[in-house]
C-alpha positions in Angstrom: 55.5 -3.4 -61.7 56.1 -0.5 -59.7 53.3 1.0 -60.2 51.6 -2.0 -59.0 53.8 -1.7 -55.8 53.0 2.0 -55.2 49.3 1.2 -55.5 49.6 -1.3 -52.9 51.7 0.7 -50.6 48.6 3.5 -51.5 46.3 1.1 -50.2 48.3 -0.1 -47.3 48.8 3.1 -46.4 44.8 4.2 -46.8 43.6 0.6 -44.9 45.9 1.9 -42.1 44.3 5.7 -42.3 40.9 3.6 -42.0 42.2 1.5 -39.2 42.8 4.5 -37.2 39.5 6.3 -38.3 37.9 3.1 -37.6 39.7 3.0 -34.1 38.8 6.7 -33.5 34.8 6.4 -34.1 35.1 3.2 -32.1 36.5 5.2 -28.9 34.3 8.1 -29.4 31.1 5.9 -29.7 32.3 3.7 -26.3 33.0 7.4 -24.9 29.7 8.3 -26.0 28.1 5.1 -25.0 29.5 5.5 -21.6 28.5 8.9 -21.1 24.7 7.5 -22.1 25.0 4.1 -19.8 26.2 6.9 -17.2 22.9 9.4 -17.7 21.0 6.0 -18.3 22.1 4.5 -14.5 21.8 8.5 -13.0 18.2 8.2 -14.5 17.3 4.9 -13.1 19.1 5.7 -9.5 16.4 8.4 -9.3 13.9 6.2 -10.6 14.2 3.8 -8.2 14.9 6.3 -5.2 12.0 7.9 -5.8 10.3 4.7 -5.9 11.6 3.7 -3.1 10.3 6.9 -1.2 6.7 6.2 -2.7 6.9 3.1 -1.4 7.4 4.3 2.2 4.6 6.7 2.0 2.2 4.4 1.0 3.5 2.1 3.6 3.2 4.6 6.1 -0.5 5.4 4.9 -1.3 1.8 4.6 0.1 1.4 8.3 -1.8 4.6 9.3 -5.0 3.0 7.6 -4.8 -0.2 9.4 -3.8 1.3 12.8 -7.5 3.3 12.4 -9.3 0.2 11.4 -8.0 -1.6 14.5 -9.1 1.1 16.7 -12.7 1.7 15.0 -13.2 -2.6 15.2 -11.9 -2.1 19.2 -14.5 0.5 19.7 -17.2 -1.3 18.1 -16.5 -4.0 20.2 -16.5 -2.3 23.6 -19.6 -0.5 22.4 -21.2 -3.8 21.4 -20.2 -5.2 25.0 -21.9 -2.1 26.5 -24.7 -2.6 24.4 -25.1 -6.1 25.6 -25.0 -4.8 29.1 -27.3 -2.6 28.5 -29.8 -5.0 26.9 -29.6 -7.1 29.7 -30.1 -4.5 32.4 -33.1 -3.6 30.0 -34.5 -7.0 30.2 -34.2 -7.9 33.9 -36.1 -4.3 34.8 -38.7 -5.5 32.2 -39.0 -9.1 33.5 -39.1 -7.5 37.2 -42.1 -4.6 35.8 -43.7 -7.8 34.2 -43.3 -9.9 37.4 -44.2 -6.7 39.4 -47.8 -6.4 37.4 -48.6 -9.5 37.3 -48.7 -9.8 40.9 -50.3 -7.1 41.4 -53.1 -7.6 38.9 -53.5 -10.7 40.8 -54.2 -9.5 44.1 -56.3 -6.7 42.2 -58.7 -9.5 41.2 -58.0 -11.2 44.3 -59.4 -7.6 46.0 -62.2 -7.3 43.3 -64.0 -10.8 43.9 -63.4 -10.3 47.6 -64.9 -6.9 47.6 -67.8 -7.8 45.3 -68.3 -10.7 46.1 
């Protein structure tokens, strides 16, 4: 029988020497975990700063982009404008030529039957 109690104190004494190997592998993964999570969320933190500052140049492009469009449609616009102007100036001097040689091709005929008559 006492050998049977010497092998149980043996194993006793060998579950505890696991326990404590057990216990140290456990700390040194969380250690190691920790020191990943840590290079994981350094990683990420650059990730997302550097998104972030992508993000602002592309906004500031985009704003850039949309600033030029603005002014190109303005300018179209006052040059339309202008160009309507003009095309009106254009056709009253035409209607006045128009009116102008009409009236005097009339009194040219008027001048021709008078003369030749």
């Amino acid at each position: 029988m006492k050998e049977n109690h010497d092998y149980r104190h043996e194993l006793s004494l060998r579950d505890e020497q696991l326990r404590r190997e057990m216990d140290l592998r456990d700390k040194s993964f969380r250690a190691e975990q920790a020191t990943r999570d840590k290079a994981l969320d350094e990683k990420f933190s650059g990730f997302l700063a550097a998104q972030t500052e992508r993000d602002k140049a592309w906004e500031k492009i985009s704003d850039s982009r949309f600033e030029r469009i603005e002014k190109d449609v303005s300018s179209i616009k006052l040059d339309t404008k202008k160009v309507a102007d003009d095309v009106h100036v254009i056709r009253r001097w035409i209607a006045t030529y128009t009116g102008g040689i009409a009236v005097l091709t009339f009194i040219v005929g008027i001048a021709i039957r008078h003369f030749w008559a």
